[in-house]
C-alpha positions in Angstrom: -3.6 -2.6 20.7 -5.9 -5.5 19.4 -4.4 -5.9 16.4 -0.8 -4.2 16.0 0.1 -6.0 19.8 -1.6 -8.6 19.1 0.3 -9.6 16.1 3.5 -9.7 17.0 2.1 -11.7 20.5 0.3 -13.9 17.8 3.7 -14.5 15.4 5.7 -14.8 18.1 3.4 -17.6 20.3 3.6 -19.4 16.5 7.3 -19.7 16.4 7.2 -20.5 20.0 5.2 -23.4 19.7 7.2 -25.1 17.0 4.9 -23.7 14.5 5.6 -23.6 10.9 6.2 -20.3 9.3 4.6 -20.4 5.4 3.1 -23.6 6.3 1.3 -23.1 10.1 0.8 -19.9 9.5 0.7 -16.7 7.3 3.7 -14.4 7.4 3.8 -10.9 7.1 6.7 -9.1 5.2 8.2 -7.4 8.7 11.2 -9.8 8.6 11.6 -12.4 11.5 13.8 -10.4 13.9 11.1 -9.2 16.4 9.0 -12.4 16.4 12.4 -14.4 17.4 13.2 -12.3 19.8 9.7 -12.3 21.3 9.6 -16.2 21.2 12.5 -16.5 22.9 11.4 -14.1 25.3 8.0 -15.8 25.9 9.6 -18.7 28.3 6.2 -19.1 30.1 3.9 -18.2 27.1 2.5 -14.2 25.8 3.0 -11.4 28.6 1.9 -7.6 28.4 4.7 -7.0 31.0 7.6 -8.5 28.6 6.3 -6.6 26.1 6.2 -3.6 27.8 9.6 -3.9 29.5 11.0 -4.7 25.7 9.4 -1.1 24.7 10.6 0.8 27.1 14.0 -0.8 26.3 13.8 0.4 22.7 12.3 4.2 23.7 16.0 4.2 25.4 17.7 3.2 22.8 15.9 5.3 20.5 16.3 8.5 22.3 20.0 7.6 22.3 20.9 7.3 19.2 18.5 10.2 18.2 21.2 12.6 20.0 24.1 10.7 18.5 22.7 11.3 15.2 21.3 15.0 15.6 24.6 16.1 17.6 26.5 14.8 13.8 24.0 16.7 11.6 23.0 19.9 13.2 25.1 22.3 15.0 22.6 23.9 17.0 18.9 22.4 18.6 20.0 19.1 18.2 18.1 18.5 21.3 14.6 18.7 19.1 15.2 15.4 17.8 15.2 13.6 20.6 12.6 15.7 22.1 10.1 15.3 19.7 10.4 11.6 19.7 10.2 11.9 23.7 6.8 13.9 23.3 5.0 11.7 20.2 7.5 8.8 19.5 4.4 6.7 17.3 3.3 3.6 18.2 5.4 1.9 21.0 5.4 -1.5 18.8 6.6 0.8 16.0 9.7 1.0 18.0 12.1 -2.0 15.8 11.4 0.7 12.8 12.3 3.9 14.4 15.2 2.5 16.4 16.2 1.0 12.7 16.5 4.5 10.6 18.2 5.8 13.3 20.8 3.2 13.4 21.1 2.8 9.7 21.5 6.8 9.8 24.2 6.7 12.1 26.3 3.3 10.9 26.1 5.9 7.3 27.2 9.0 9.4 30.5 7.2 11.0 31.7 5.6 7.6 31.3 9.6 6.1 33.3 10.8 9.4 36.1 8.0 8.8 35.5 5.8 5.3 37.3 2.8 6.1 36.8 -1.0 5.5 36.3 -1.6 9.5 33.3 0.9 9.4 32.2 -0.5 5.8 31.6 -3.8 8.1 29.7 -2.2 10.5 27.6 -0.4 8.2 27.3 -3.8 6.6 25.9 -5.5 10.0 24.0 -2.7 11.0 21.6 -3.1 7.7 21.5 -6.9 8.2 20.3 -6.4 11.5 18.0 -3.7 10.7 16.8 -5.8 7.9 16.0 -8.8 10.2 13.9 -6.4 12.1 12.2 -4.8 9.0 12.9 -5.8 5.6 12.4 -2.8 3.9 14.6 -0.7 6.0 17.4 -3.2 5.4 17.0 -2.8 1.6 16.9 1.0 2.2 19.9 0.3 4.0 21.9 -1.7 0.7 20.5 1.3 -1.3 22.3 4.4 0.3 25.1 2.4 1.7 25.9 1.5 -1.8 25.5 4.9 -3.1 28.2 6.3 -0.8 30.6 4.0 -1.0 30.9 3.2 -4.4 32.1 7.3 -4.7 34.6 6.7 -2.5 35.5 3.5 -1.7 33.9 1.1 -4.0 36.2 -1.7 -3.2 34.4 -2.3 0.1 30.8 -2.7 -1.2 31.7 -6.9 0.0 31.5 -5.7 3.1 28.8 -3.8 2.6 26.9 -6.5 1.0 28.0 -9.9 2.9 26.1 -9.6 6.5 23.2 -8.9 4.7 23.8 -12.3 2.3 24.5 -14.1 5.2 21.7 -13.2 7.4 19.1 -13.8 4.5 20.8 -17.2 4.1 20.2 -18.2 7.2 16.7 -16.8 7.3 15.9 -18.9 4.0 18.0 -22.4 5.2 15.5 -22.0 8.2 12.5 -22.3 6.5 14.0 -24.9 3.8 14.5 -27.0 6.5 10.6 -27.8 6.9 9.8 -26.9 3.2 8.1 -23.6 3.7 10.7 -21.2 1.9 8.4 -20.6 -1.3 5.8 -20.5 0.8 7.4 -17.9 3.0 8.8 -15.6 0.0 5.0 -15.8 -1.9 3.6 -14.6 1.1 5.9 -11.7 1.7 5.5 -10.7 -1.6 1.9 -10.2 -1.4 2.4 -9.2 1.7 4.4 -6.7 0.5 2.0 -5.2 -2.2 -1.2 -5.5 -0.4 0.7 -2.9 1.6 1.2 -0.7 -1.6 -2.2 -0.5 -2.5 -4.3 1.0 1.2 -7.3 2.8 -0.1 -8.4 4.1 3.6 -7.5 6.6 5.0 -6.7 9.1 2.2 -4.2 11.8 2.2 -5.6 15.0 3.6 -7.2 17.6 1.4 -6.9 21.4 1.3 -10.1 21.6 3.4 -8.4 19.3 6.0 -5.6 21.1 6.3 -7.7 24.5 6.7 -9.7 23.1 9.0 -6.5 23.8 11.4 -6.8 19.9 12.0 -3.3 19.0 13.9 -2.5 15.7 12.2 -3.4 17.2 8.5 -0.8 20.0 9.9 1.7 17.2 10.5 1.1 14.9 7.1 1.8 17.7 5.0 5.1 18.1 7.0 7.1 16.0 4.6 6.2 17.0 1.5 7.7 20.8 2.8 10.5 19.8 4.8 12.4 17.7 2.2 11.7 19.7 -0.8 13.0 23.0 1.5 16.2 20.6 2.5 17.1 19.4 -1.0 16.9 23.4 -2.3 19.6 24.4 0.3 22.0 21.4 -0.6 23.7 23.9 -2.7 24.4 26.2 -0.3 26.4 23.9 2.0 29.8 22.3 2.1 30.6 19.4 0.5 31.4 17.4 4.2 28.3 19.0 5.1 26.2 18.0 2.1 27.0 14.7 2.1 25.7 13.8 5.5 22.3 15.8 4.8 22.1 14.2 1.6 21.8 10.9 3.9 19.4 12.8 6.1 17.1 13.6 3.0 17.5 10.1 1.2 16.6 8.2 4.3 13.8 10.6 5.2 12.3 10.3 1.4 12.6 6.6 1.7 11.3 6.5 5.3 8.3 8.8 4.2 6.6 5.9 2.2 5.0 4.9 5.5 3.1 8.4 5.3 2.5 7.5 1.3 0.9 3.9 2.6 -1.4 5.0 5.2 -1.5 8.5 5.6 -2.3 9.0 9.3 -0.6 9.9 12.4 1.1 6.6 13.7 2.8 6.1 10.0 3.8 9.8 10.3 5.5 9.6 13.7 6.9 6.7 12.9 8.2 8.3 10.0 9.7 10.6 12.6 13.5 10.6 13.0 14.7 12.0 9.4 11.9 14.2 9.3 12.6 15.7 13.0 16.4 15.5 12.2 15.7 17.6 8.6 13.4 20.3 10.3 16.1 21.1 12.7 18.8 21.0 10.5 16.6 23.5 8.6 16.0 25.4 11.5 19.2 25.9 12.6 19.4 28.8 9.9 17.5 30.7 11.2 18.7 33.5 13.6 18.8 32.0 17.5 15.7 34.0 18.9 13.1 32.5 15.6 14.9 29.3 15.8 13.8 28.5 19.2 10.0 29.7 18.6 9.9 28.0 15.9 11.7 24.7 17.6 8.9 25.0 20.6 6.1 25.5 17.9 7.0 22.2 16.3 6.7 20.4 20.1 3.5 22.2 20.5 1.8 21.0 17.1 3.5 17.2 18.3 2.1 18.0 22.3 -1.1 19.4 21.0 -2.2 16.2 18.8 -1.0 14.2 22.2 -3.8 16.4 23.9 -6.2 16.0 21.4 -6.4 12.5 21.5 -5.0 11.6 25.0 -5.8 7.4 24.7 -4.8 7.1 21.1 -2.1 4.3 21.5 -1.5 5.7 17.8 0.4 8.5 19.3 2.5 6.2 21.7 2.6 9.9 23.7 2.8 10.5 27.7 -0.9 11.0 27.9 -2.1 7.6 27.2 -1.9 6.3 30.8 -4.2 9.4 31.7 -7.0 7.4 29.6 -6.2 3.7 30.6 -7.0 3.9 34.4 -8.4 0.0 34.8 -6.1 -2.7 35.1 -8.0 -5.9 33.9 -6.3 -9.2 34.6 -5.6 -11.9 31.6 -3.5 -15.0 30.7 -0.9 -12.5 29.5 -0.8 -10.5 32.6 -2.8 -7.5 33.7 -4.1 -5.1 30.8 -4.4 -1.4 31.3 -7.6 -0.6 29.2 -9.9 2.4 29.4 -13.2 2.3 30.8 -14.8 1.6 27.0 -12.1 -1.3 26.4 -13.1 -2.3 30.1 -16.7 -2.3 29.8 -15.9 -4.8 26.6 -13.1 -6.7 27.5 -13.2 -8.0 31.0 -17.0 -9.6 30.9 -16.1 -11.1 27.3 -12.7 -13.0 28.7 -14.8 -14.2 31.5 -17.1 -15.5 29.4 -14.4 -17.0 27.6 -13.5 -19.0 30.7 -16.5 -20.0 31.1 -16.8 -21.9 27.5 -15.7 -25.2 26.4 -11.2 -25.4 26.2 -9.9 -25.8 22.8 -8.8 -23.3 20.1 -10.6 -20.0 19.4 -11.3 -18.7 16.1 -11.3 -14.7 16.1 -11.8 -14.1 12.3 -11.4 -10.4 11.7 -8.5 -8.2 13.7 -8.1 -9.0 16.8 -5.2 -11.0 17.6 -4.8 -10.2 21.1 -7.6 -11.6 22.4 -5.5 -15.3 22.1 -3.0 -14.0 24.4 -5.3 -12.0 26.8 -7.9 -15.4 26.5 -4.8 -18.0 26.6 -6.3 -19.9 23.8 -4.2 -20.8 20.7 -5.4 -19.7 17.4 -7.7 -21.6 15.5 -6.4 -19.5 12.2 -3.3 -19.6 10.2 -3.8 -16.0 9.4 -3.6 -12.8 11.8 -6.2 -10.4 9.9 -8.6 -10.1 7.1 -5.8 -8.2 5.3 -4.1 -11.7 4.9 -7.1 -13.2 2.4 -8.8 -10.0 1.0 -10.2 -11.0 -2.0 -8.5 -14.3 -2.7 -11.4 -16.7 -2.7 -8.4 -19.5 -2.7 -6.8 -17.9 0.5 -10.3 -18.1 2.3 -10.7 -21.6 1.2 -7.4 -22.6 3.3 -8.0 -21.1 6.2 -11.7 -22.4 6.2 -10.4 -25.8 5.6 -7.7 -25.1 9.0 -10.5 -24.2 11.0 -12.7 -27.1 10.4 -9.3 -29.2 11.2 -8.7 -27.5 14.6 -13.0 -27.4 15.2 -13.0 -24.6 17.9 -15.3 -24.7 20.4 -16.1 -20.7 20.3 -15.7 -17.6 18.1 -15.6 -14.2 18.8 -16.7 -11.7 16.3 -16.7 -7.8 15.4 -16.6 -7.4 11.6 -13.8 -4.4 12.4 -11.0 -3.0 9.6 -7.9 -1.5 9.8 -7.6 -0.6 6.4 -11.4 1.1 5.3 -14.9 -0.8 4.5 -13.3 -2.9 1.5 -10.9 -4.5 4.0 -13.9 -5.8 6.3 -14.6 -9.8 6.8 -18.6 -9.3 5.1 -16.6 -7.0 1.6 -13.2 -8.4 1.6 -13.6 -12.0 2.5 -17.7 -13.2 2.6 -16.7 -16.6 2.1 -15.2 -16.8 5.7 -18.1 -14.2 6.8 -20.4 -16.7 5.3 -19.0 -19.7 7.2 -18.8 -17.9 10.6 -22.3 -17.8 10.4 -23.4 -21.4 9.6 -21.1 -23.0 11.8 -21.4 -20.7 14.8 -24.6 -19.0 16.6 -24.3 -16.0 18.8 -24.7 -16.4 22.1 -23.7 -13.3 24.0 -22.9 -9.4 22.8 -20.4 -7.4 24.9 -20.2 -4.1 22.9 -19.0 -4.5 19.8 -18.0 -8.2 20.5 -19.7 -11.0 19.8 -19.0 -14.4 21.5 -20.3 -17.3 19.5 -20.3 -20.7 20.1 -20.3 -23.8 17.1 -23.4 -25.4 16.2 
């Protein structure tokens, strides 16, 4: 994944190297858990194994606690939960965010099962750390943990509250150390709300939807599951309604990703309440339509694996059935399909071939530092980081100058619609990619330039 792989590979090399977060470079508002973790891993610089081995870690960990959770929630078909996130789990770098709700959603179950000031403090760790990972699920985390306790046992909100406080100390005394903690919260901020405000794609129309497309199917999933699960709160006992009143508070929250960016990797990875609601739905039904109706929900998740077997979107089984060449890099060997092939392989050879030094890639495609082993001529991952903030452009023009790379590579792509592309969204660096650099050779969409 050139950009979603490619940035975590490209925060984590920063804070590897002793860089600067705020200052070195431009944070995102993830949190700092998975790029610390990744530095730390890195001993010998990016690797594509590592990475691998650290998501096949968290599919483990996530099927896991999938069945802890279901096997609290529903009394029968648990076992679609953690089937459905074994058939489509979502982008395998999505991972930190799915193994997060699930967590959170179980550190929540165990303090309703036994409300005590022991499990208030793991609740209360369990949203630091799932904060660390990704901000917002650790303030979804403060949210609903404070809503059930302070019913019952308001006196252990401190506990609740003080892992959090103390991790986000530490995070902030970090970057105060080198001066960069305004700089860091600014940029999470906007981070943040550029993130609020996706144009492309849009959510899927009634034509879509008729069109018997599988992932318009699976978008409009949410907004009949919850609605369906809040109606029968009613009808269940209070012990009962109180855990799937976590189920469908965690799941609304969780669903924002769906609101942000309507498409299939921001559903599945919206996955784990919204599994965990259908089947507690489902499990009202009479055995025989329950399990049709259980298989028919891993059939529309198997079908869209079908449909697009090499979409890395869909994190699914079939993707190895697409990515049959293994291409060696500086980060290890890549498993690319023959399109990503036919691109990649001549273009990092040509790479080799140019003058050592920095390399400035100025759209979205991060990776290509790792796969390349050049550092980053850019203190910014993606065009998404300066869209239309003619200041913003002037920095990282002024950084790239400073480092002078040798060599460019450039395909004006976007990962967030036409507006978010380096000619719309940000023409001054467009503009100064193409005085200081010349083309010299095209591979596909790539283009390897060289400066002037």
């Amino acid at each position: 994944m050139l950009y979603d792989v490619g940035e975590l590979f490209f925060f984590a090399d920063a804070l590897r190297t002793g860089r600067t977060p705020g200052l070195d470079f431009v944070v995102n508002g993830y949190g700092p858990g998975r790029y610390l973790l990744f530095a730390a891993l890195f001993q010998d610089g990016p690797s594509l194994a590592v990475a691998a081995a650290v998501f096949g870690v968290l599919r483990l960990g996530i099927s896991a606690l999938a069945w802890e959770v279901a096997r609290r929630v529903v009394d029968r078909g648990a076992w679609l939960v953690p089937a459905a996130l074994l058939v489509a789990p979502g982008p395998l770098h999505k991972g930190f965010f799915l193994l997060g709700t699930l967590a959170l959603a179980l550190a929540l179950l165990r303090w309703l099962e036994d409300p005590c000031r022991r499990r208030a403090w793991a609740l209360g760790a369990v949203v630091a750390g799932a904060g660390l990972f990704r901000l917002d699920l650790g303030l979804f985390g403060l949210a609903l943990g404070a809503l059930v306790l302070v019913g019952q046992r308001p006196r252990d909100l401190g506990a609740l509250v003080a892992p959090s406080l103390a991790a986000g100390a530490a995070v902030l005394g970090w970057t105060l150390a080198d001066g960069a903690t305004a700089a860091v919260v600014a940029q999470v901020l906007d981070d943040v709300a550029k993130n609020q405000t996706i144009t492309d794609p849009r959510f899927p129309g009634v034509a879509r939807v008729a069109s018997l497309d599988v992932e318009a199917w699976l978008l409009v999933l949410p907004l009949l599951v919850y609605p369906l699960l809040a109606l029968g709160l009613r009808r269940v006992d209070p012990p009962n309604r109180r855990r799937m009143l976590v189920v469908l508070l965690l799941g609304v929250l969780t669903a924002n990703q769906v609101r942000m960016k309507p498409e299939l990797g921001h559903l599945l990875q919206a996955g784990p309440m919204l599994w965990l609601a259908l089947a507690a739905l489902l499990q009202r039904l009479p055995r025989v339509p329950q399990h049709g109706a259980q298989l028919a929900v891993l059939g529309l998740l198997a079908s869209a694996a079908f449909v697009r077997p090499g979409d890395v979107y869909t994190g699914a089984f079939t993707i190895p059935w697409e990515r049959v060449h293994v291409v060696p890099t500086a980060a290890g060997p890549a498993r690319l399909n023959p399109g990503e092939r036919a691109e990649l392989e001549p273009l990092l050879a040509a790479l080799a071939a140019t003058p050592p030094g920095p390399l400035w890639v100025p759209s979205n495609e991060p990776l290509l530092f790792a796969l390349s082993g050049r550092p980053s001529a850019s203190p910014v991952v993606g065009v998404v980081y300066v869209v239309g903030d003619a200041a913003a452009q002037a920095a990282v023009i002024e950084h790239v100058e400073a480092a002078a790379p040798p060599v460019a590579v450039f395909v004006d792509s976007t990962i967030e619609g036409p507006s978010r592309t380096l000619r719309e969204g940000a023409p001054a660096l467009h503009e100064h990619l193409t005085r200081r650099y010349a083309p010299t050779q095209t591979f596909g969409r790539f283009t390897l330039m060289e400066r002037r």
